[in-house]
C-alpha positions in Angstrom: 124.1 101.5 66.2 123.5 98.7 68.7 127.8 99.0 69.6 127.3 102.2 70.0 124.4 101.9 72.6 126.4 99.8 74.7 129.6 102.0 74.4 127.5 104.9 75.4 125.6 103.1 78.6 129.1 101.9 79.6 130.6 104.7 79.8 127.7 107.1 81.2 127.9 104.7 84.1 132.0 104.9 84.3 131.4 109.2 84.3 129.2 108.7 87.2 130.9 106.3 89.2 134.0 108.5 89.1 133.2 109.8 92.4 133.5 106.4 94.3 137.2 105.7 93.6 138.8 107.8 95.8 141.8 107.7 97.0 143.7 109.7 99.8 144.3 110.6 102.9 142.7 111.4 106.3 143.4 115.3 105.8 141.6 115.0 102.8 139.0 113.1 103.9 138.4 116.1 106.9 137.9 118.2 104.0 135.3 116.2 102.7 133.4 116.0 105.4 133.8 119.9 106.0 131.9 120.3 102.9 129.4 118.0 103.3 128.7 116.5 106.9 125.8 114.2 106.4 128.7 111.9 105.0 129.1 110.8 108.6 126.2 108.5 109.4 126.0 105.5 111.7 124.4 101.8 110.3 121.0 102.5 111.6 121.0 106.1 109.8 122.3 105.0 106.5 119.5 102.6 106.6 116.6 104.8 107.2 117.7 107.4 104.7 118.1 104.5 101.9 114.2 103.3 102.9 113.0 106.6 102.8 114.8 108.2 99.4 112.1 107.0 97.4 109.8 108.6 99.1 106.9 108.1 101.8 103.0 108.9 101.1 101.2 109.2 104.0 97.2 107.8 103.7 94.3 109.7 105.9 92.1 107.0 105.9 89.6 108.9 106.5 90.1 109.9 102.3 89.6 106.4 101.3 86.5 104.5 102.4 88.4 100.7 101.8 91.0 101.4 103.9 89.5 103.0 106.3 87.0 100.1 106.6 90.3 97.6 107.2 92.3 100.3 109.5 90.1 102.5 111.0 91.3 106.1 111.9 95.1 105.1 111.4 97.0 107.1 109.8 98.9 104.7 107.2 102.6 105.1 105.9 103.2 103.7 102.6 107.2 103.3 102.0 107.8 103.3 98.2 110.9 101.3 99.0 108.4 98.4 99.5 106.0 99.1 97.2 106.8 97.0 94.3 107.5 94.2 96.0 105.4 93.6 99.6 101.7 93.3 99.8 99.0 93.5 102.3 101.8 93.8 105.3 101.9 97.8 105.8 101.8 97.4 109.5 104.6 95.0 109.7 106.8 97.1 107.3 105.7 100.8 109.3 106.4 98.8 112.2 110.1 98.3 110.7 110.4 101.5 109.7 109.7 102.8 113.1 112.3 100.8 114.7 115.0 101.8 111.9 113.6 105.5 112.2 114.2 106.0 116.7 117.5 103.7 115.7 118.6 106.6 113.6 117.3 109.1 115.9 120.4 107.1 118.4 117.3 105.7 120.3 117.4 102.3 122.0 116.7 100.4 119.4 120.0 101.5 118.0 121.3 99.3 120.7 118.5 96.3 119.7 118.2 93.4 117.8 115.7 93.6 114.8 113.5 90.4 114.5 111.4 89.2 113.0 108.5 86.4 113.5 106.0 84.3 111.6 105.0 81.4 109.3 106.9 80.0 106.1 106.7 81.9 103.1 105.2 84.9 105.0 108.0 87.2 103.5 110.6 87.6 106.3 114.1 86.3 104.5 112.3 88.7 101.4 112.1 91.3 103.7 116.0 90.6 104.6 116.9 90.7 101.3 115.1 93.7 100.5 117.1 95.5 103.2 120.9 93.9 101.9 119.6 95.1 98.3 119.2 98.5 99.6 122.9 98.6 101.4 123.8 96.7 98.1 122.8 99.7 95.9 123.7 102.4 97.6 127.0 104.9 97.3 130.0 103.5 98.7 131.4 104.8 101.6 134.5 105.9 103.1 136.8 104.0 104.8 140.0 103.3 106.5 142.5 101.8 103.5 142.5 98.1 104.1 140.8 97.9 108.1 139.4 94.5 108.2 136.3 96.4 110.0 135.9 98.7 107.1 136.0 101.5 109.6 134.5 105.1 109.5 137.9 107.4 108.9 137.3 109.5 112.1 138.0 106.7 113.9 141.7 107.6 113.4 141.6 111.3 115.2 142.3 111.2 119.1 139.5 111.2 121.8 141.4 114.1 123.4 140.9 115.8 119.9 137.4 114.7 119.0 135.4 117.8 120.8 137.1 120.4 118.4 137.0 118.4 115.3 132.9 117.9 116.0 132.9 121.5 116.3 134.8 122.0 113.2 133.2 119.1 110.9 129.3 119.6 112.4 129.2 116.0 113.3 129.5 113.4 116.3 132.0 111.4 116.1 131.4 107.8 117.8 133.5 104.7 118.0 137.2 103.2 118.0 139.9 102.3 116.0 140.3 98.3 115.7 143.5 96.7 117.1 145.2 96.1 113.4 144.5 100.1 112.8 145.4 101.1 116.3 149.2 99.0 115.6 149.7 100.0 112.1 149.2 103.8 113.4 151.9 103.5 115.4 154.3 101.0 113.5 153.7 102.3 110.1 153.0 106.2 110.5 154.3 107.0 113.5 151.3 108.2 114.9 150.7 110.7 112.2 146.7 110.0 111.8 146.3 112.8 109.3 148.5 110.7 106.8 146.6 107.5 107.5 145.5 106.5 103.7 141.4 106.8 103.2 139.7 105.1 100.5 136.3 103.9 99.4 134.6 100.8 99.8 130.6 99.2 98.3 128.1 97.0 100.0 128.4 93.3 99.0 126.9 90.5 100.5 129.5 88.1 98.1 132.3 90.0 98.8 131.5 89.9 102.5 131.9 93.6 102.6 129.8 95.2 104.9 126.9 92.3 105.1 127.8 89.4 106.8 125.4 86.8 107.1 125.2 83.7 109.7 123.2 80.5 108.7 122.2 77.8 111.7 125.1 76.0 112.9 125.9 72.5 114.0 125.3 72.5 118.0 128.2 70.1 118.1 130.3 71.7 115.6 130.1 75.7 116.8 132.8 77.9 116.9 132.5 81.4 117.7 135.2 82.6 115.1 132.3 82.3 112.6 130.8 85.6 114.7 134.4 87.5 115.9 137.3 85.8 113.5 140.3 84.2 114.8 143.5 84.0 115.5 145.6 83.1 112.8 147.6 79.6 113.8 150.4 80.5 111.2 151.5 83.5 112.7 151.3 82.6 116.6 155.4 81.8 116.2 156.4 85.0 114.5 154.5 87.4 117.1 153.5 87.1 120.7 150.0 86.0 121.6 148.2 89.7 121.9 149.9 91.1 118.8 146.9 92.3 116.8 149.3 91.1 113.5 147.9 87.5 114.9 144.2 88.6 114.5 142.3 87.5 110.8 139.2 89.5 111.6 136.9 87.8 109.4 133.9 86.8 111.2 130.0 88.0 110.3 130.8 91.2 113.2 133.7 91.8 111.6 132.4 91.8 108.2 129.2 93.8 108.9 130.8 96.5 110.6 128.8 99.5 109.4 126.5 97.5 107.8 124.2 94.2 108.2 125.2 91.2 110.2 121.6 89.0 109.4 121.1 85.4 111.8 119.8 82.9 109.9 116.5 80.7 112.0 118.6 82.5 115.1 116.9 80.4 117.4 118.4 77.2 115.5 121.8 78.3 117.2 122.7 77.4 121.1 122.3 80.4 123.6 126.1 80.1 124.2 126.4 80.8 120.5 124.1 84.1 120.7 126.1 85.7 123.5 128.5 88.3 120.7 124.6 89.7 120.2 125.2 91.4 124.0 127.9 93.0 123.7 127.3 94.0 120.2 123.8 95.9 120.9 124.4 97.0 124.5 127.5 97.9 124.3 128.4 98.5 120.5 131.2 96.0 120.6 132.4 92.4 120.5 135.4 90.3 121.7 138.3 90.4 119.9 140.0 86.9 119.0 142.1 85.0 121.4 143.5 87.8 124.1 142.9 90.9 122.3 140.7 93.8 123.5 137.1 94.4 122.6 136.3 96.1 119.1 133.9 98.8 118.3 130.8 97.3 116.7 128.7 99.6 114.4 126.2 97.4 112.5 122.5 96.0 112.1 121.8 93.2 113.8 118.6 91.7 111.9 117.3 88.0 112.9 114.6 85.9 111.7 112.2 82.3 112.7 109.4 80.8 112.8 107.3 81.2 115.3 107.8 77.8 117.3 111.5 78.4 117.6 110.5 82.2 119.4 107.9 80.3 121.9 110.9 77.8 123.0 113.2 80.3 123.2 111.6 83.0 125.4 110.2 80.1 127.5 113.5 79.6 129.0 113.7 82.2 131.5 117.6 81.9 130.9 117.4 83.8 127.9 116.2 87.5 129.4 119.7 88.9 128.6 118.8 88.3 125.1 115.3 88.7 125.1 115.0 92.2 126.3 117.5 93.4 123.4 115.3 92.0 121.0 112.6 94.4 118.9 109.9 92.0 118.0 108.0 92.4 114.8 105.5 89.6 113.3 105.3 89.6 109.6 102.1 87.5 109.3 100.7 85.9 106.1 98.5 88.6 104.2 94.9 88.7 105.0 93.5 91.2 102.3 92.6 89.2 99.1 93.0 92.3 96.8 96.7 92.4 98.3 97.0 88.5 98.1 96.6 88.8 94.7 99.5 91.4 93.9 101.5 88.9 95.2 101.0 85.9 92.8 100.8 88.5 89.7 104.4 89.8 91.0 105.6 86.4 91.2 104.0 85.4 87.7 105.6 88.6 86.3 109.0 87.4 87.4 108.7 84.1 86.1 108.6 82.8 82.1 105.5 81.5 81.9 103.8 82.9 78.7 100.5 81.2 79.4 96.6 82.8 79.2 95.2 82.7 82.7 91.8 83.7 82.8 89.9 86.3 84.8 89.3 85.0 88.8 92.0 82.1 88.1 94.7 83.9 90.7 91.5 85.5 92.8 90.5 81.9 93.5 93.5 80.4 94.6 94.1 83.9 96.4 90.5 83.0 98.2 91.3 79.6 99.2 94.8 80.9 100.6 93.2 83.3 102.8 90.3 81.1 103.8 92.9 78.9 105.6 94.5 82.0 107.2 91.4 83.1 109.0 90.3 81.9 112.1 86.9 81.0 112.5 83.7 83.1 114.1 80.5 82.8 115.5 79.4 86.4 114.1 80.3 86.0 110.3 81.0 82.9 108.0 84.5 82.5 106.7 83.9 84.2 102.8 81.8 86.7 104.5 84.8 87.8 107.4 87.0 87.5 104.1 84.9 89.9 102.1 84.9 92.3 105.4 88.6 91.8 105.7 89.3 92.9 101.7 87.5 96.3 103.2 84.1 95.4 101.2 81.0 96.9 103.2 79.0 94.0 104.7 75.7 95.0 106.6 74.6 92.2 109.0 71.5 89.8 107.7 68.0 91.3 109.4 69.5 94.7 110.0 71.2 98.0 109.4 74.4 97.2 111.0 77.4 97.3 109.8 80.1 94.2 110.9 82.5 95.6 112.9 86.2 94.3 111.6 88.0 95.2 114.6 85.9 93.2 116.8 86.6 89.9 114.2 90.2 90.3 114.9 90.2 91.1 119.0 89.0 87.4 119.1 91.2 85.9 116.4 95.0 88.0 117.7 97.3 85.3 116.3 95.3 85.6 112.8 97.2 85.4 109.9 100.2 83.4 112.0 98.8 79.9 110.6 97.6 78.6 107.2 98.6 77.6 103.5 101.6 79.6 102.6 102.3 81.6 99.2 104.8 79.3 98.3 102.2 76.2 98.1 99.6 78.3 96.4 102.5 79.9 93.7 103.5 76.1 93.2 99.9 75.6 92.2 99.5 78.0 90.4 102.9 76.8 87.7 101.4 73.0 88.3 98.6 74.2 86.4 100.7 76.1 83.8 102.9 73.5 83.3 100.2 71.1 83.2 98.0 72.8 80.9 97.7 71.7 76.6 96.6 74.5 75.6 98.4 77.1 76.8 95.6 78.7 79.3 94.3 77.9 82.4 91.0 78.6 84.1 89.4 79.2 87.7 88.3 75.5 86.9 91.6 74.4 86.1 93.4 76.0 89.5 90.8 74.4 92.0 91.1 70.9 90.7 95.0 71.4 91.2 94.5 73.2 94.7 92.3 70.0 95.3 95.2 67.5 94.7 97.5 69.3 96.1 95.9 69.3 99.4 95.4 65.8 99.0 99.2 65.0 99.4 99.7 67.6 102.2 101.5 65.8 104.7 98.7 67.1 107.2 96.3 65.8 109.9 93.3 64.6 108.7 90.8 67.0 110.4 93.0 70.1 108.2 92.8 68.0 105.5 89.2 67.6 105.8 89.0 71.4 106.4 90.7 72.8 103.7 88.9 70.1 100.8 85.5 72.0 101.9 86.9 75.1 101.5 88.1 74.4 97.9 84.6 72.1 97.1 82.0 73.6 98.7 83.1 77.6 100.0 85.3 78.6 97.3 83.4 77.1 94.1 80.1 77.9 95.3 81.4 81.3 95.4 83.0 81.2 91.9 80.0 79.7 90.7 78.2 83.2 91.8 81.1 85.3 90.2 80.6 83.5 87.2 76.9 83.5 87.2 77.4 87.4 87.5 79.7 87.9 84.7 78.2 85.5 82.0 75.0 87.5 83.0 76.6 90.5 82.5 77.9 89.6 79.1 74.6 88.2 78.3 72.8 91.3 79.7 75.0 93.2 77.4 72.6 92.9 74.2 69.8 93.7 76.8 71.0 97.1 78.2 68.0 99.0 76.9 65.7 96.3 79.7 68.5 97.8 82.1 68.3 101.3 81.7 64.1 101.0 81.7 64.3 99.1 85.0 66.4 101.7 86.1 64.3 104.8 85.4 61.4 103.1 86.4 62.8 102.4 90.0 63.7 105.5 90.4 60.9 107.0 89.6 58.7 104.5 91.9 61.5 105.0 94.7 61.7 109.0 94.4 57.7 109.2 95.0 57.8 106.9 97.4 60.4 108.6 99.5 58.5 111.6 98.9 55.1 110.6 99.4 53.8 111.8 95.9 52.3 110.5 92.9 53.8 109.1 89.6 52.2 110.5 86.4 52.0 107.9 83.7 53.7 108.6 81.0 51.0 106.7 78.1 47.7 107.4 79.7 48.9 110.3 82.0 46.7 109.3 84.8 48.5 109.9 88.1 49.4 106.9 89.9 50.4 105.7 93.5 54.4 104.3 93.4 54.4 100.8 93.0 56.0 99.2 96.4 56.0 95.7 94.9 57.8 96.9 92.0 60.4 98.6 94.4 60.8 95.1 96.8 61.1 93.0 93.9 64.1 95.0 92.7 65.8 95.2 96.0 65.0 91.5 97.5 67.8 90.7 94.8 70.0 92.2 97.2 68.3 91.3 100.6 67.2 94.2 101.3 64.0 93.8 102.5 61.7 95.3 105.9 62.7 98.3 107.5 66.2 98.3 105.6 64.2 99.3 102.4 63.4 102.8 102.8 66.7 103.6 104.0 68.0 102.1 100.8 65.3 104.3 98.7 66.2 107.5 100.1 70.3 107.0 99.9 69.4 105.7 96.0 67.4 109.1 95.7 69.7 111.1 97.6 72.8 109.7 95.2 71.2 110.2 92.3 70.6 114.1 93.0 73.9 114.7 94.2 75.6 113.1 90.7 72.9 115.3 88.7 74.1 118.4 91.1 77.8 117.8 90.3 76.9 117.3 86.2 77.7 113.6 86.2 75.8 111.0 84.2 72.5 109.1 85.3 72.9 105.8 84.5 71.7 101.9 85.7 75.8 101.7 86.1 75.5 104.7 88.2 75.1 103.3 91.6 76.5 99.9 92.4 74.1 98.3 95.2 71.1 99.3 93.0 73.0 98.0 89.5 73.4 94.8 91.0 70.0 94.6 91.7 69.2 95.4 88.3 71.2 92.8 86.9 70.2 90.0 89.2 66.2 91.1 88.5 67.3 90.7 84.9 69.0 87.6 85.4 66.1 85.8 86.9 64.3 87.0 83.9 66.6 85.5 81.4 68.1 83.1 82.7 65.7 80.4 80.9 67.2 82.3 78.0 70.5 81.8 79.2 70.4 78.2 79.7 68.9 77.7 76.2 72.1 80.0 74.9 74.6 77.7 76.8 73.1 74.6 76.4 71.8 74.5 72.7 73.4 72.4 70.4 71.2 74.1 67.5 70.5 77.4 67.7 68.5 79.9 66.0 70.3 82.8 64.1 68.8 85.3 66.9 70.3 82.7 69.7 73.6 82.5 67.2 73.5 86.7 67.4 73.3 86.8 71.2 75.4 83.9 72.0 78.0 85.4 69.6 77.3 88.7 71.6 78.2 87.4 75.1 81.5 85.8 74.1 82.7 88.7 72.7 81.2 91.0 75.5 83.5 88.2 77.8 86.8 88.1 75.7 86.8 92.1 76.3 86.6 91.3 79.7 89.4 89.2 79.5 88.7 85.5 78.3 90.6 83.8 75.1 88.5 81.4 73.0 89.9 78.4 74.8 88.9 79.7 78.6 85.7 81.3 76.9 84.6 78.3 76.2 85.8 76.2 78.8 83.9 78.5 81.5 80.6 78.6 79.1 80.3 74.6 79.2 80.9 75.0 82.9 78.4 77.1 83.7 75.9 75.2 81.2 76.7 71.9 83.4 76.6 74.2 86.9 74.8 77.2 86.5 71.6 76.4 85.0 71.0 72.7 86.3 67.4 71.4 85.3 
């Protein structure tokens, strides 16, 4: 059964890769196209349509409160190309898109370099490959049999012809036959183009067939044959010096004819060095080897550095020629932590690590990633412009105000250009697998890693210094309040009943409040004025307090009648701000309790019941036995301090 599975996936895939070894002529190709026209596509237009296939969903965000907290009135376009694999850099990628969609379109930027900027491990050379991938997968196209350029068939048909045929076919026809075509036209067929063999050819960055790619080269060792080819030494005394039979067109150009030609750190190269990139973006062509003529260039050019190699290099006013064919785009480290953390869950995903990590472990490290991303401001504190940054709601302390995120990043425009990278947090992060005995690993466990890590950085002092508070005093502060939340909660869990009582009481204080009635005892019913100390000692737990508190009654109110109008359930869950409140007014209550639970050596068989009760209200939230009790003996020594 298993033979036959294989037989059967083997040759489905044969039956539908039937279509991409063709063989034939030009005639036949004409035919082709006649049928179906959108054949005939330039680089930048294969491209686009590869990006887009999977689709495109375009977010209002005025339809979701987060984002529209984090992008305003944007209108966002989420590639699905991207989605599996990119995180928290939508602008960067629409900003890509954009340039591949007007190249397409046979804008400028059809004519310009595509480059991209920013710090290590931000996700450019991912982004590159992501692109290569996409050529990589994708149907083979037609081309000239055995052109070293790989070159689009229509090449072949005269420019005195080319008007009709673009009448006749529906398409434009752009570009030049190579000099080795151009000679075997006339040597081998006379000049009979329609007999000119056609064949089919994939994407392959190995088989250096349509993707070349050019790594930083020697300053003292460069030789431009790398970019165009050469001329072949062997041959020079069989044919003259311009014969293109000389020519061994193998260079990245040459190669990525019609495809991707990528530059490796571009800026590590000499100017001199760059000079092909002219010619091939302005002018859609590059110089032949030795004597020959120019040669029709169809082809991304995509290029990528850090940002200290862009800032030297457009310093040198030298380099404008270059400069103003270059399309700019900064990929930047991610700033949203919800997005942050995507990306060490993809990474973990694609590794072999079989280990437990516990719930907040990856938000921790994702926390202290970002903290050292974000530049710092007089008008927030770092967790707090973190929180605002995530799209969280965050009023300003003493008022009604909410923190305005644009404002936070017109004062900090290089944000996101500095900081820790991915790669040091991922390394971390499998530190602390690797490291661990029994086979789980905790917030706890990923901090104290973090903390030696940082430790070696090779670093200045004052960073050093920086990034240690972050991890000792910022970041487990605020796990120690995520944690005091959740074992609460878990605790709390036995003591829902307390909740829900709370809960109807408030409301019933708040609603007679807001509407300047009485509240009818339900025991004695004697009618009674609502209790305002009730209602502040509730919603102190969440600082609201003065003027702030009405407003807070009447949208509690207000909620409430709205999710009884629409048939939903009335709960203490029901409305977040007011459930926290709940919990944390709970909390104080029991957290004597708590600490006896956590603590105790002996307990009682009621403590034994409850105790027994939170852990298993925590291992549904996602805790083993081994992290359970790790965290619980943490928070006994941290939490609940005498």
């Amino acid at each position: 059964m298993a033979d036959f599975d294989f037989i059967s996936l083997i040759h489905q895939d044969r039956e539908e890769r039937k279509h991409e070894h063709f063989s034939g002529t030009l005639l036949d190709y004409l035919a082709i196209i006649k049928e179906n026209p959108q054949g005939v596509m330039l680089s930048h237009q294969r491209m686009y349509e590869l990006l887009t296939a999977p689709g495109v969903d375009i977010v209002k965000t005025e339809e979701n409160p987060r984002l529209k907290r984090i992008y305003g009135n944007d209108i966002l376009r989420k590639y699905k190309f991207f989605d599996d694999s990119f995180f928290g850099i939508d602008k960067s990628i629409m900003k890509i898109m954009r340039y591949f969609h007007s190249a397409a379109m046979k804008g400028e930027e059809s004519r310009q370099v595509l480059y991209l900027v920013g710090p290590v491990g931000a996700g450019k050379s991912s982004l590159m490959e992501a692109l290569k991938k996409a050529l990589e997968m994708s149907t083979p196209i037609y081309v000239i049999k055995d052109c070293p350029m790989r070159e689009e068939p229509l090449h072949l048909l005269p420019k005195h012809l080319r008007p009709q045929f673009e009448e006749l076919l529906g398409v434009k026809i752009e570009g030049d036959l190579c000099p080795v075509c151009r000679y075997r036209l006339k040597t081998e067929y006379n000049g009979e183009y329609e007999r000119y063999p056609v064949t089919v050819s994939e994407f392959s960055v190995r088989s250096r067939k349509g993707i070349g790619v050019v790594p930083p080269v020697d300053p003292n060792n460069q030789d431009t044959s790398v970019l165009s080819g050469s001329v072949d030494i062997s041959k020079m005394d069989l044919y003259p010096e311009d014969d293109p039979r000389v020519l061994a067109l193998n260079g990245a150009f040459n190669v990525g004819n019609r495809g991707i030609v990528e530059f490796i750190e571009v800026f590590k190269n000499d100017v001199e060095y760059l000079h092909t990139m002219i010619t091939a973006t302005q002018e859609k062509s590059i110089p032949s080897p030795g004597k020959g003529s120019m040669i029709y260039f169809d082809g991304i050019i995509l290029a990528h550095s850090n940002e200290a190699e862009w800032n030297k290099f457009k310093s040198d006013h030298t380099n404008e020629a270059i400069l103003d064919r270059i399309v700019k785009v900064e990929v930047p480290y991610c700033l949203e932590l919800d997005e942050e953390v995507k990306i060490y869950r993809k990474m973990l995903k694609n590794s072999s690590f079989a280990a437990h990590i516990a719930p907040h472990t990856i938000e921790v490290a994702s926390m202290f990633a970002i903290l050292t991303r974000l530049t710092p401001s007089a008008k927030v504190d770092p967790l707090t412009k973190l929180k605002i940054y995530n799209g969280e709601e965050i009023v300003e302390k003493g008022s009604t105000k909410k923190v305005d995120i644009f404002e936070l990043r017109e004062e900090a425009l290089r944000e996101g250009m500095t900081g820790i990278s991915t790669r040091f947090i991922m390394k971390c992060i499998d530190t602390a697998l690797s490291e661990s005995d029994s086979n789980c690993i905790s917030p706890i466990a990923i901090i104290d890693t973090l903390i030696k890590a940082v430790k070696e950085m090779a670093i200045g002092e004052d960073e050093k210094k920086r990034f240690l508070g972050l991890l000792q005093d910022t970041i487990k502060k605020e796990y120690n309040k995520m944690l005091e939340k959740e074992v609460t909660r878990a605790f709390i869990h036995g003591y829902r009943e307390q909740a829900e009582s709370l809960f109807n009481n408030y409301l019933d204080h708040a609603e007679a409040f807001v509407n300047s009635t009485k509240i009818k005892d339900r025991n004695t019913g004697e009618e009674l004025e609502p209790d305002v100390k009730f209602l502040q000692s509730i919603e102190e737990q969440i600082g609201i307090t003065g003027s702030a508190a009405l407003g807070f009654r009447q949208d509690v109110t207000s909620y409430m009648f709205s999710l009884l109008r629409t048939g939903g359930k009335i709960e203490y869950k029901s409305y977040e701000p007011l459930k926290e409140a709940i919990e944390k007014k709970l909390t104080a209550s029991v957290k004597e309790l708590s600490r006896i639970v956590t603590k105790a050596k002996v307990r009682d068989r009621e403590q034994d019941g409850k105790y027994n009760a939170m852990v298993e209200e925590m291992k549904r939230s996602g805790y083993c036995d081994h992290c359970c009790n790790v965290i619980l003996k943490y928070a006994a020594n941290n939490l609940w301090k005498d």
